[in-house]
KOLPA-560979 format. One line per field, with one value per residue (C-alpha): residue number from 1; residue in three letters; y, z, x. Coordinates in pm, whole numbers, plus 50000, padded with zeros to 5 digits. Example, Ala and Ser with C-alpha at 12.3 -4.5 7.8 and 13.67 -1.06 7.14 Angstrom:
seq	1,2 .
type	ALA,SER .
c2	49550,49894 .
c3	50780,50714 .
c1	51230,51367 .
//
This chain:
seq	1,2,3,4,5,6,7,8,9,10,11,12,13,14,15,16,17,18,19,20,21,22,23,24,25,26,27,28,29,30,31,32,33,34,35,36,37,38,39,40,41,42,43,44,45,46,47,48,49,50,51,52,53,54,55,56,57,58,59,60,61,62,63,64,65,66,67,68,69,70,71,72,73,74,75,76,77,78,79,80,81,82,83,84,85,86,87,88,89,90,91,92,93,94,95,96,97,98,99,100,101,102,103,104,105,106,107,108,109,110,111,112,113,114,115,116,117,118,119,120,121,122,123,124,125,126,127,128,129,130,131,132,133,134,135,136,137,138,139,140,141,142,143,144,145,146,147,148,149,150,151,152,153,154,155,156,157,158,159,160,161,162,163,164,165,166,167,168,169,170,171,172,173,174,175,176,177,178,179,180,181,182,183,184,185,186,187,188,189,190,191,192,193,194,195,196,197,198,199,200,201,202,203,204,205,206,207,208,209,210,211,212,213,214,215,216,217,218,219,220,221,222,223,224,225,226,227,228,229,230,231,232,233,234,235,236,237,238,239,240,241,242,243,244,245,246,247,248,249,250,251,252,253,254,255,256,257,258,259,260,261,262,263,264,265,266,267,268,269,270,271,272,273,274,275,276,277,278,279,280,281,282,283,284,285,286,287,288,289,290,291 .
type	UNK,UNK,UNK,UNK,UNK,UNK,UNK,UNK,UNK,UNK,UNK,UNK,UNK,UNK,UNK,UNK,UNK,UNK,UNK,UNK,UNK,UNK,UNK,UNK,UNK,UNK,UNK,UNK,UNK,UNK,UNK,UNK,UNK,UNK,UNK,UNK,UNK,UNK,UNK,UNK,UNK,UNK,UNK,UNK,UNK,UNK,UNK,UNK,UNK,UNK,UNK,UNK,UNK,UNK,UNK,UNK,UNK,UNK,UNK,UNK,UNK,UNK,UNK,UNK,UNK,UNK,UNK,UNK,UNK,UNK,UNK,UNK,UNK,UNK,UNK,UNK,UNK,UNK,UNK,UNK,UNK,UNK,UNK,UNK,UNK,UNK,UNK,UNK,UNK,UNK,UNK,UNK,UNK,UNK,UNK,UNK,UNK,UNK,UNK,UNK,UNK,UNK,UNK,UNK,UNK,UNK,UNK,UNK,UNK,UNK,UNK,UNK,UNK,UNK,UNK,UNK,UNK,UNK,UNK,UNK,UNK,UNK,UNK,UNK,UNK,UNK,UNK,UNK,UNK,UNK,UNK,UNK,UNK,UNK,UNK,UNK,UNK,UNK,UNK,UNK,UNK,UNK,UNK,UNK,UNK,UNK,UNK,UNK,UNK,UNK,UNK,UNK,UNK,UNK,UNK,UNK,UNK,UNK,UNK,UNK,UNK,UNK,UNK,UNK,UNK,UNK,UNK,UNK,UNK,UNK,UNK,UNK,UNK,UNK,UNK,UNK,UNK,UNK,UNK,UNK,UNK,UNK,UNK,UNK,UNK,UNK,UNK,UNK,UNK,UNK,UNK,UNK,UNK,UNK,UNK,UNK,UNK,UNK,UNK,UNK,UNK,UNK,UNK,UNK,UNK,UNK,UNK,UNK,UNK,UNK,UNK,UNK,UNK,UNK,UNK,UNK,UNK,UNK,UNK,UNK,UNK,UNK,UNK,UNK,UNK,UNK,UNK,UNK,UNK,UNK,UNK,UNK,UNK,UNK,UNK,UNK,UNK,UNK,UNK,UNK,UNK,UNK,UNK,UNK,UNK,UNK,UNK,UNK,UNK,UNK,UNK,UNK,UNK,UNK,UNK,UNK,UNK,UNK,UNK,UNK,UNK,UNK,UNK,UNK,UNK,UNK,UNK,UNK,UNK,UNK,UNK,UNK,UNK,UNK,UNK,UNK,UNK,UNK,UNK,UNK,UNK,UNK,UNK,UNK,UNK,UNK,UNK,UNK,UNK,UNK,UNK .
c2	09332,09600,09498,09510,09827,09983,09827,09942,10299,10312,10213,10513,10691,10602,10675,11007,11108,10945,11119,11450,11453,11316,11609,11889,12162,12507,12750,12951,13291,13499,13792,14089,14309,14516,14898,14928,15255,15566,15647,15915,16232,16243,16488,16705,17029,17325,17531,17862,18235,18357,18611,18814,18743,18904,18895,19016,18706,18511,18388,18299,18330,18100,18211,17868,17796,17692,18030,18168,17973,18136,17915,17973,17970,17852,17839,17520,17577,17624,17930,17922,18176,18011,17708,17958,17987,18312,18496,18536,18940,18886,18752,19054,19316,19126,19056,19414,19595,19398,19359,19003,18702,18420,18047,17881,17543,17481,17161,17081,16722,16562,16813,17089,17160,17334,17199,17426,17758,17750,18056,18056,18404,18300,18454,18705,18643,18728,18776,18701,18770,18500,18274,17945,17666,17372,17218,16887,16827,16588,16694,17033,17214,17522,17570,17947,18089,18379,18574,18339,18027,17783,17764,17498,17612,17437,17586,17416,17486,17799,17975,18276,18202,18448,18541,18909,18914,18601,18289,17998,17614,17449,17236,17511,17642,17315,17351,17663,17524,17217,17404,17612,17926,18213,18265,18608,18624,18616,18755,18491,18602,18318,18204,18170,17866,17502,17437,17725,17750,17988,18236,18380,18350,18636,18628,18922,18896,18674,18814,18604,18317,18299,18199,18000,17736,17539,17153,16881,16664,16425,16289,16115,15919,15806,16149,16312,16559,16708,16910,17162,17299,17749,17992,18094,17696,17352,17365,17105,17128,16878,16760,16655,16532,16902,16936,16982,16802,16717,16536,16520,16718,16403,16409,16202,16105,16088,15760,15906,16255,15976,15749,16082,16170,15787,15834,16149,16322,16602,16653,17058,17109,17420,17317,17590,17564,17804,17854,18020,18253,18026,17898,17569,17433,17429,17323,17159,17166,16929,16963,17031,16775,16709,16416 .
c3	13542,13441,13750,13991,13863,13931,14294,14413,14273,14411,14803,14718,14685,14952,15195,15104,15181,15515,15561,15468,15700,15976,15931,16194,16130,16108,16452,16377,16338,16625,16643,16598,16857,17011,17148,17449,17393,17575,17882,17843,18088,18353,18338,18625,18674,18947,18982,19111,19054,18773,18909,18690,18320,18204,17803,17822,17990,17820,18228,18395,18801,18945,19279,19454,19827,19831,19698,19398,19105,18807,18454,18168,17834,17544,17136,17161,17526,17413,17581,17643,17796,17869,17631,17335,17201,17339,17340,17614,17535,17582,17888,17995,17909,18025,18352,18387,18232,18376,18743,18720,18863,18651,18748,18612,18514,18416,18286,18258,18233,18406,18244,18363,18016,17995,17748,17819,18015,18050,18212,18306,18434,18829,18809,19083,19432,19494,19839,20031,20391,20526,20873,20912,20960,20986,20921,20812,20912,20693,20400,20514,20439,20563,20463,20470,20443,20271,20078,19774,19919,20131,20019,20075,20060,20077,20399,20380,20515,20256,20388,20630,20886,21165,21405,21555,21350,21573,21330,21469,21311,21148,21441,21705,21449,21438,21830,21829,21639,21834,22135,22046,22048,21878,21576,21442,21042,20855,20552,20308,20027,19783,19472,19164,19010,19069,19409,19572,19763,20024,20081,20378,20650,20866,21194,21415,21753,21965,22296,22607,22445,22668,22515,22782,22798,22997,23082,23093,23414,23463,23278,23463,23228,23461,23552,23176,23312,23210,23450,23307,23504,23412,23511,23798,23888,23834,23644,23608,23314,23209,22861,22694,22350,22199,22339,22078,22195,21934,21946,21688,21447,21517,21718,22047,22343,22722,22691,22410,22613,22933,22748,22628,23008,23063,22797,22934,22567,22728,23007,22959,22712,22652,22523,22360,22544,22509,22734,22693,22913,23163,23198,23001,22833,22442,22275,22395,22095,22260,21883,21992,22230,22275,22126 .
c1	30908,30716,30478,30721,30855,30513,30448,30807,30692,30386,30582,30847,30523,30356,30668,30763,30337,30382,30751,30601,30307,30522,30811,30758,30458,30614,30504,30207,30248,30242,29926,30050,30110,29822,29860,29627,29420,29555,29357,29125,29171,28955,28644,28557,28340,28321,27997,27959,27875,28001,28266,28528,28587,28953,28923,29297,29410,29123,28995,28677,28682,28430,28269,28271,28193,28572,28567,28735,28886,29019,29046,29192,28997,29129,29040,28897,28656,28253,28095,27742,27486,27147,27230,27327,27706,27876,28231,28427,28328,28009,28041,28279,28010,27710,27908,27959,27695,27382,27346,27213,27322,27456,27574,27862,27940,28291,28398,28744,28959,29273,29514,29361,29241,28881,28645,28318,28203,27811,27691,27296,27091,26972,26627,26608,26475,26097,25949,25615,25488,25299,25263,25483,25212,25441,25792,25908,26269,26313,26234,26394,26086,25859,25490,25379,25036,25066,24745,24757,24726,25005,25316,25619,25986,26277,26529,26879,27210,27214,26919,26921,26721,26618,26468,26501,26823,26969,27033,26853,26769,26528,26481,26410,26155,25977,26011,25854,25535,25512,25498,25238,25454,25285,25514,25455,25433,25802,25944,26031,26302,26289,26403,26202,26274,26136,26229,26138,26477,26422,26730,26597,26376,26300,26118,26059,26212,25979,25829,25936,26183,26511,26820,27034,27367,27513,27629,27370,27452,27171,26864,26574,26394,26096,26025,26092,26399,26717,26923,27155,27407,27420,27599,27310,27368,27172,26836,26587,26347,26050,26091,25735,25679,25639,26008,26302,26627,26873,27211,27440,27228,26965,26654,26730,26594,26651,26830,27026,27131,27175,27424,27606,27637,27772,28037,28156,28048,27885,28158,28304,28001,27786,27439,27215,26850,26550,26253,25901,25729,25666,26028,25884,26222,26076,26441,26774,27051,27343,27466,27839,27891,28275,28438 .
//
């Protein structure tokens, strides 16, 4: 008896284990909610002169080449002048007691908030008299020989450059040289710092170099000629290697100019051409060709 009693235990036993595992697991708990991080503001800057600082209204004005932009300076915006902490005072009377020239970098985020004024001295301009040996267009540089040896300056779309008083290019310049023209020295006003950015370029007038425009009407590319249609009537000039011609702000050639014509770009057109003494066509700009 006592036997049985102990087998029919040991089966209860056994049933409830297999009831238990069999009953229904309870749903795992669910990960807890996440908060996705708050997008951080955007971070822009503007760069310019530094123009008027107003400690009454705690404001910077940034001399841009959008021009002017005023921003407002708070507790928590670092100053700096030439990587050293400053006041807004300082800049005030430095601004208006020195004469120099100072850059600004302002940087500022999405709200319009500004996080840091860094104000740098622009070393002043220096200047040298020299002859212009050679250009490279692409590199947008000038080589001078001046009394200390050549030097290479950087001319971009910032530079003055002149001649008699009369802005010209870069590319007519190079025409000039190639040409053989007899480019009289030049006064370059540069900047002192790394690049040697060159703020102007100053030619004296050049003897015999005629300034014309007009519409270009035909190419011939067998014979090397453009004919430009002036104001005294149809021209035909001989275009040889040492001949500038630009379209678009890109050197070109005759088929270029020819398929310009065949478009109808150049119809109603005024094209800037110069010739030498000897009525030798030296530089065609058909830069502002209509569209």
């Amino acid at each position: 008896m006592k036997r049985f009693t102990w087998v029919v235990g040991i089966m209860l036993l056994a049933l409830a284990v297999l009831a238990a595992s069999c009953a229904q697991a309870p749903p795992a708990a669910a990960p807890p909610a996440t908060t996705p991080p708050a997008e951080q503001p955007v971070v822009t800057s503007t760069e310019g002169g530094l123009g008027a600082v107003d400690t009454q209204k705690s404001t910077v004005t940034v001399e841009t080449t959008q021009g002017p932009q005023t921003f407002l300076i708070t507790p928590n915006t670092a100053l700096t002048l030439d990587g050293q902490a400053c006041t807004l005072d300082q800049l005030d009377a430095l601004q208006a007691s020195s004469g120099e020239n100072f850059n600004c970098v302002v940087i500022y985020d999405g709200l319009g908030d500004v996080l840091s004024v860094n104000v740098s001295r622009v070393p002043p301009p220096a200047s040298v008299t020299g002859t212009i040996s050679d250009v490279n267009i692409k590199e947008s540089t000038i080589i001078v020989k001046t009394a200390e040896g050549d030097k290479v300056y950087h001319v971009d779309q910032t530079t003055g450059l002149l001649i008699g008083g009369d802005v010209i290019s870069l590319e007519l310049l190079n025409a000039l040289l190639e040409s053989g023209y007899a480019v009289p020295p030049a006064t370059i006003i540069y900047a002192t710092d790394a690049e040697g950015h060159a703020v102007y370029v100053d030619i004296p007038s050049l003897q015999n170099l005629t300034q014309g425009t007009g519409t270009v009407t035909a190419t011939d590319v067998a014979k090397s000629t453009v004919t430009i249609m002036t104001d005294k009537g149809e021209r035909t000039f001989e275009v040889n290697a040492a001949t500038g011609h630009f379209l678009n702000n890109q050197v070109c050639s005759l088929d270029d100019i020819q398929a310009a014509i065949d478009r109808q770009d150049m119809a109603s057109c005024d094209v800037i051409y110069y010739t030498d003494k000897d009525d030798n066509l030296i530089y065609l700009d058909a830069t502002h060709i209509a569209k």
